[in-house]
Phi, psi and omega in degrees: 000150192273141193304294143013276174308336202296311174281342171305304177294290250239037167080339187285348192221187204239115175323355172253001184256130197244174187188128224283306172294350129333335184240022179255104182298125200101338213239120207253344180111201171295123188311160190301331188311306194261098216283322179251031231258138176291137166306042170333341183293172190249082201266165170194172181254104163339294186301312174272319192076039168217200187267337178253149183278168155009285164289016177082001190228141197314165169252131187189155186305343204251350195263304241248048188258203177273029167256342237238129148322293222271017196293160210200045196310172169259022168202116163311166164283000000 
């Protein structure tokens, strides 16, 4: 499962934030060897369909959390 999805299910990030690597099947993230590997994606909000969310502010794993007005978790309460 993509590292991502992964935070997505377990509540830290908001179910609308994609990523091109999401949809590569098989793709598990960086292998362990590399502790750090830079971020390159190309990130956007589901809901807007832009790099900014809703609120007008970028979408990225460091952003799109439960602070966020336009948050989304991926199971109501």
């Amino acid at each position: 499962m993509h590292p991502v999805r992964k935070s997505i299910l377990e509540g830290t990030l908001c179910r609308n934030l994609r990523t091109k690597g999401m949809f590569v099947a098989g793709y598990e993230g960086p292998p362990p060897e590399v502790p750090h590997p830079p971020d390159t994606a190309a990130w956007w909000c589901n809901r807007s369909g832009w790099a900014l969310g809703p609120d007008s502010r970028p979408c990225n794993p460091e952003r799109c959390g439960p602070t966020r007005t336009c948050f989304e978790p991926e199971l109501e309460a």
